[in-house]
C-alpha positions in Angstrom: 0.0 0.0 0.0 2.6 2.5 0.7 4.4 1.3 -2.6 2.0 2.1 -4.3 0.8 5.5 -2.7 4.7 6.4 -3.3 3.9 5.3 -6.8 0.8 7.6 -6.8 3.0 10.6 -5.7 5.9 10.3 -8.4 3.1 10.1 -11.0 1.8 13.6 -9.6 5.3 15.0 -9.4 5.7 14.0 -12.8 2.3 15.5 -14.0 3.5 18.3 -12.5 6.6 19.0 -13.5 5.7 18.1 -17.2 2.8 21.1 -16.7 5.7 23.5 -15.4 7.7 22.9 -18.4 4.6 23.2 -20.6 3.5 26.6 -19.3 7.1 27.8 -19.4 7.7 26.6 -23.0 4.4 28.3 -23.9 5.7 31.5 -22.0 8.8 31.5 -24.0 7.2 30.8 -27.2 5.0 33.8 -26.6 7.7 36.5 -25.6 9.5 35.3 -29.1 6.4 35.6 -30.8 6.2 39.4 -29.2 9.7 39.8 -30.3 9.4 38.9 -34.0 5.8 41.2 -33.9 8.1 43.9 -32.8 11.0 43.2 -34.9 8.6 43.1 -38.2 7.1 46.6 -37.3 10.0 48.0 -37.2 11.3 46.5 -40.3 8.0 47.8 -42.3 8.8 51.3 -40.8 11.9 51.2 -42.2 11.0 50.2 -45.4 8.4 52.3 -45.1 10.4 55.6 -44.2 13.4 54.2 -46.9 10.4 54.1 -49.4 9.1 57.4 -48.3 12.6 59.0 -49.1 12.9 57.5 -52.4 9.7 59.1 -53.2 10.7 62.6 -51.5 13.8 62.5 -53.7 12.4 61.6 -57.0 9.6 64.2 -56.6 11.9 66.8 -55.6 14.1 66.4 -58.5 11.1 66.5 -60.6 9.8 69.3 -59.0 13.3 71.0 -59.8 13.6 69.8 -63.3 10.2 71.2 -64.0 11.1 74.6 -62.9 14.5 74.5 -64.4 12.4 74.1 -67.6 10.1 77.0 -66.9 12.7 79.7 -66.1 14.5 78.5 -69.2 11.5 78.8 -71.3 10.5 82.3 -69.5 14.4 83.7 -70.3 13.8 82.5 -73.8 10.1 84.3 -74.4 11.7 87.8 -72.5 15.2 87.6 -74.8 12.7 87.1 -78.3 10.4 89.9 -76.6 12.8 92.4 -76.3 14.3 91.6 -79.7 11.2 92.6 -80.9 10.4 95.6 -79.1 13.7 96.4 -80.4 12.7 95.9 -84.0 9.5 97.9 -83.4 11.2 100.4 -82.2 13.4 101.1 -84.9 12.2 103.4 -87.6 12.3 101.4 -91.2 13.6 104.5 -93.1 16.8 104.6 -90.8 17.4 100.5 -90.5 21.0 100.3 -91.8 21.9 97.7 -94.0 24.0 96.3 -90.7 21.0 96.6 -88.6 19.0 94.4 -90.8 21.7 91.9 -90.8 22.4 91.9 -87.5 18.2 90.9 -86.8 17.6 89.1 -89.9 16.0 86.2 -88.3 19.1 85.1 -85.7 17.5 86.3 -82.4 15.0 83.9 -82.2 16.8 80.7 -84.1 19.5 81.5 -81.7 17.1 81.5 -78.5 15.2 78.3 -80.1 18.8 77.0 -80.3 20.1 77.4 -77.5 16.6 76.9 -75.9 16.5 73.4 -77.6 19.8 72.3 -76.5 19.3 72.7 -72.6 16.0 71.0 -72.6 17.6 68.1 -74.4 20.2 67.8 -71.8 17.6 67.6 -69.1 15.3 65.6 -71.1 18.3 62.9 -71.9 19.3 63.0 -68.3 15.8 62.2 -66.8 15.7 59.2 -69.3 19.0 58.2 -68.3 18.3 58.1 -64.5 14.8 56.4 -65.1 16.5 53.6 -67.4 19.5 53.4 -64.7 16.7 53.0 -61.8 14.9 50.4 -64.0 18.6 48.2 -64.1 18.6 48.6 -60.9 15.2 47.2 -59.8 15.2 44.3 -62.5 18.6 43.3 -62.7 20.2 43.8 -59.4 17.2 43.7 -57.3 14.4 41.9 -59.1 15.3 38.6 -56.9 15.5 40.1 -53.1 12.4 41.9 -53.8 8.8 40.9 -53.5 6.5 39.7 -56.4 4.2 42.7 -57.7 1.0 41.4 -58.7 0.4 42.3 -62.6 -2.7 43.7 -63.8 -6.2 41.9 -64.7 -5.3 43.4 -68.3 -2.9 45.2 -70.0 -3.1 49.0 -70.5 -0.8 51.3 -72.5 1.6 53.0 -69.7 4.0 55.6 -69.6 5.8 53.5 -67.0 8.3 51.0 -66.5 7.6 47.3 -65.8 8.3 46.5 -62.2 9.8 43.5 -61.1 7.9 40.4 -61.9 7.1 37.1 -63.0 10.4 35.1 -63.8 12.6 37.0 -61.9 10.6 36.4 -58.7 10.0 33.0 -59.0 12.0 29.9 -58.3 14.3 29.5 -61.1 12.5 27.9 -64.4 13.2 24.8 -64.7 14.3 22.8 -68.2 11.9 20.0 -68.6 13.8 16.3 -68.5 12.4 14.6 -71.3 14.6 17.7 -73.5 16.7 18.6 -70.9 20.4 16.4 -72.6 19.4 18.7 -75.8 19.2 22.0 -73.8 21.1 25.1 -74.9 21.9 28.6 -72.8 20.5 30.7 -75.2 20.3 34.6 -75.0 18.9 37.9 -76.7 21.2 39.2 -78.9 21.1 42.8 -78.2 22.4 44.5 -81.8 19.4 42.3 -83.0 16.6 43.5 -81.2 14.4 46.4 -81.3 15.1 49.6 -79.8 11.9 49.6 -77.4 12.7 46.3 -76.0 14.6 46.4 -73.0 16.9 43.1 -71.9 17.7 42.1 -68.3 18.4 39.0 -66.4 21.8 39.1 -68.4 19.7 38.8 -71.8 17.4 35.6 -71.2 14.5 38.2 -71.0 12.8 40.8 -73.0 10.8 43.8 -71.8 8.5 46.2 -73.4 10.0 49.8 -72.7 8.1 52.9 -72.6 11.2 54.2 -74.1 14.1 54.1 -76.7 16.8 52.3 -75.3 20.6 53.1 -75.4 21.6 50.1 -77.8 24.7 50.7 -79.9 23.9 51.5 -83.6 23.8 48.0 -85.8 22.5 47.9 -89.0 20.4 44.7 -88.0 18.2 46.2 -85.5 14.6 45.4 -86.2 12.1 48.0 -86.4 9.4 46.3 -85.3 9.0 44.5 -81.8 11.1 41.5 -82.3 14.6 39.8 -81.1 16.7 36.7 -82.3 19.3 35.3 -80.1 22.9 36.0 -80.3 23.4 31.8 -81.2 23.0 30.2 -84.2 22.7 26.0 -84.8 22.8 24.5 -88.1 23.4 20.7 -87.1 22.0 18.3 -84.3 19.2 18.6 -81.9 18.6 22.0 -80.1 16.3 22.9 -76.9 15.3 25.8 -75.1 11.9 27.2 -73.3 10.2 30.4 -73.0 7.9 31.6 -70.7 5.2 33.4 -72.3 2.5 33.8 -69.9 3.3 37.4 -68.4 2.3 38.5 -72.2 -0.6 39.2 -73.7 0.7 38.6 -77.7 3.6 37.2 -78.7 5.2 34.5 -81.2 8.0 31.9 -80.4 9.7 30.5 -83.3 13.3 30.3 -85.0 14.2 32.4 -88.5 17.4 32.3 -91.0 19.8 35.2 -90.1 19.2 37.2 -93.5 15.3 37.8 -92.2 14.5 41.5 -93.3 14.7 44.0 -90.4 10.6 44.8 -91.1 10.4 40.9 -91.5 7.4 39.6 -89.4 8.5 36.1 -87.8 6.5 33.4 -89.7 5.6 35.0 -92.5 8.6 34.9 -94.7 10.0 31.5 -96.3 12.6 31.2 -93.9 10.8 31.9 -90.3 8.7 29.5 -88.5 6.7 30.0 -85.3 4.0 29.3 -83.0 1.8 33.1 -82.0 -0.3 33.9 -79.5 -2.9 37.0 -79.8 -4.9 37.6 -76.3 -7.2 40.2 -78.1 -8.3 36.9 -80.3 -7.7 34.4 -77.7 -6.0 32.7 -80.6 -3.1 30.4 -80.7 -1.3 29.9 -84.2 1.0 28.4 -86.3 3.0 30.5 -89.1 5.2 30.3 -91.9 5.3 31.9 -95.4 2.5 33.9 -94.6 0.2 31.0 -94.2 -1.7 30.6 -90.9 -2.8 27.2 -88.8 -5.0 28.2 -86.5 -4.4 25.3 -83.1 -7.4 25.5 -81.3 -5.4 25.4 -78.2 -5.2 27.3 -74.6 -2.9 29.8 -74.5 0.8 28.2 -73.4 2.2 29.6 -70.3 5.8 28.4 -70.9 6.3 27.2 -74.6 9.7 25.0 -75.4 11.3 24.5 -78.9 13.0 21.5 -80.3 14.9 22.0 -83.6 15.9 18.8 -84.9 18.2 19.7 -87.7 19.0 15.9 -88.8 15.1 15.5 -89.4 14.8 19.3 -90.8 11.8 19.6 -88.2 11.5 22.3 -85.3 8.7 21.3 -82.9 6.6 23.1 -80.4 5.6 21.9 -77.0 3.1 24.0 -74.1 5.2 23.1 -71.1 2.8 22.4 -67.8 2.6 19.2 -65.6 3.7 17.7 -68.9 4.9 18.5 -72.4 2.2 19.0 -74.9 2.8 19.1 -78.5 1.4 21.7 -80.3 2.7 22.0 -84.4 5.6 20.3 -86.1 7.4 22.1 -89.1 9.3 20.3 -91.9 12.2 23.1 -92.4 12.8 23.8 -96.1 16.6 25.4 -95.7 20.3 24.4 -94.3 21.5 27.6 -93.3 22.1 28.0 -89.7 18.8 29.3 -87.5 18.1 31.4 -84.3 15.8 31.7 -81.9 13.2 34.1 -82.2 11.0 36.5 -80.9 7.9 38.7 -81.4 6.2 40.7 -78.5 2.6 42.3 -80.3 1.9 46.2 -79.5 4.9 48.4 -78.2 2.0 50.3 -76.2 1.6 46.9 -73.6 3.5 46.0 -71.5 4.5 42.5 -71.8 7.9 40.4 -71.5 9.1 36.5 -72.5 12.0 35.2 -70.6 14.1 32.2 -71.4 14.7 29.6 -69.0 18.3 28.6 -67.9 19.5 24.8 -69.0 21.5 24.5 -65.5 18.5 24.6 -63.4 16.1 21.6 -63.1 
């Protein structure tokens, strides 16, 4: 009996004890929890107050700009005023023949001049500190940062395209059943057009709101489209594209010599696969001829050129590959990769997926 009411009392020290350790444990849990509440406050009022100067700065230096361009237009209109209270004043009998020349029509082509000269140096600088910030925030930054939701629908904007998409999400992957074919393939940026921004060391392609600061080439397009800087002309060839934060696009591949106002797919020597969201129509084109798929719109599409068999396939990459057209290619000269991205007033962007990343 007393064994057992010994028994009896360990159990309840036990119990105990095990509830001590409990309410402790929960104590500590909570006073961490209170600590990372406050910890995460004062992280958003950081990046709050960070933000907030961001903001302060950029509207300050357009506040600053603005005037800068109102006291140089206001010393323009005065200087072209006074030249012609000048002229008025000036009897027409006594203008000299020096007089005349000296006012023949010089003051104001000087002050539009000279006018048209300052506001081009502000106007270029603006551009270049809104094209260095978008670098910044897509290239350097586009990871670190959040994802930004994208809009229900595209509308024509004045402003960049923030950070999104592929360069917030876990790295695309290259599917397996292609993946021994793969190839690193990149934009080639003397062949692209001069509204199309690249980032993400060229594996993807933005619409700008503005002209970019390409070199001059005599191959850049003049309308919205890109090859890649590599070329194949033998073997078996992979890559993959995601398509899905644009609203009209075409993926395909086209012989080098296609014309600089060439549209991809409809010349003898381009092939590709189009999307048009206005139409909700996905497409197949080549020498102007068009094979309408009856298909969703692909969010990621991946190519296979198969050189040996002259084909280039097209797959909609999701849970699994899905074929969408075959071409039979009708030339031997090496192809690239290429591009289209429909209406320079969208926004929109394709991005290629790495081959190192599965």
């Amino acid at each position: 009996l007393l064994k057992g009411h010994v028994t009896l009392l360990d159990s309840i020290w036990e119990s105990s004890k095990q509830q001590e350790i409990t309410a402790e444990t929960v104590h500590l849990l909570r006073k961490d929890l209170n600590k990372t509440k406050e910890y995460t406050s004062q992280i958003k009022s950081q990046i709050t107050k960070d933000f907030c100067c961001m903001k302060e700065y950029v509207e300050r230096q357009e506040r600053n700009t603005l005037q800068f361009i109102e006291q140089e237009q206001k010393a323009a209109q005065q200087k072209i005023e006074e030249t012609i209270q000048q002229l008025t004043d000036i009897k027409a009998q006594t203008v000299s023949v020096e007089m005349k020349q000296r006012y023949k029509g010089s003051p104001s082509a000087i002050n539009e001049i000279t006018l048209d000269e300052k506001l081009n140096v502000v106007k270029s600088a603006v551009e270049d500190l809104k094209r260095k910030m978008e670098v910044l925030l897509l290239d350097n930054y586009a990871q670190q940062l959040p994802p930004v939701e994208p809009p229900d629908s595209y509308q024509p904007s004045i402003c960049p395209l923030p950070p999104e998409s592929a360069a917030e999400s876990p790295e695309p992957t290259i599917s397996s059943q292609f993946f021994q074919w793969a190839d690193d393939v990149t934009f080639d940026p003397t062949r692209v057009h001069e509204r199309l921004a690249l980032t993400a060391q060229n594996r993807r392609v933005v619409v700008s709101s503005h002209l970019t600061s390409y070199e001059p080439s005599p191959k850049r397009f003049f309308i919205s489209q890109v090859l890649c800087s590599q070329s194949f002309s033998t073997g078996c060839h992979y890559w993959e594209v995601i398509t899905k934060d644009s609203d009209g696009w075409a993926v395909g591949v086209a012989h080098e010599m296609i014309g600089k106002r060439d549209k991809l797919g409809r010349t003898e020597h381009s092939w590709c696969v189009e999307w048009l969201g206005a139409k909700k129509q996905l497409s197949a084109w080549h020498k102007d001829q068009e094979t309408l798929l009856h298909k969703d719109k692909p969010l990621k599409v991946g190519v296979f050129l198969e050189l040996q068999k002259k084909t280039v396939s097209f797959y909609s990459i999701a849970d699994r590959e899905m074929l969408l057209h075959t071409f039979e290619i009708s030339t031997s000269d090496p192809l690239y990769p290429a591009f289209w991205l429909y209406s320079l007033e969208r926004n929109g962007s394709l991005t290629i997926s790495q081959p190192n990343r599965r």
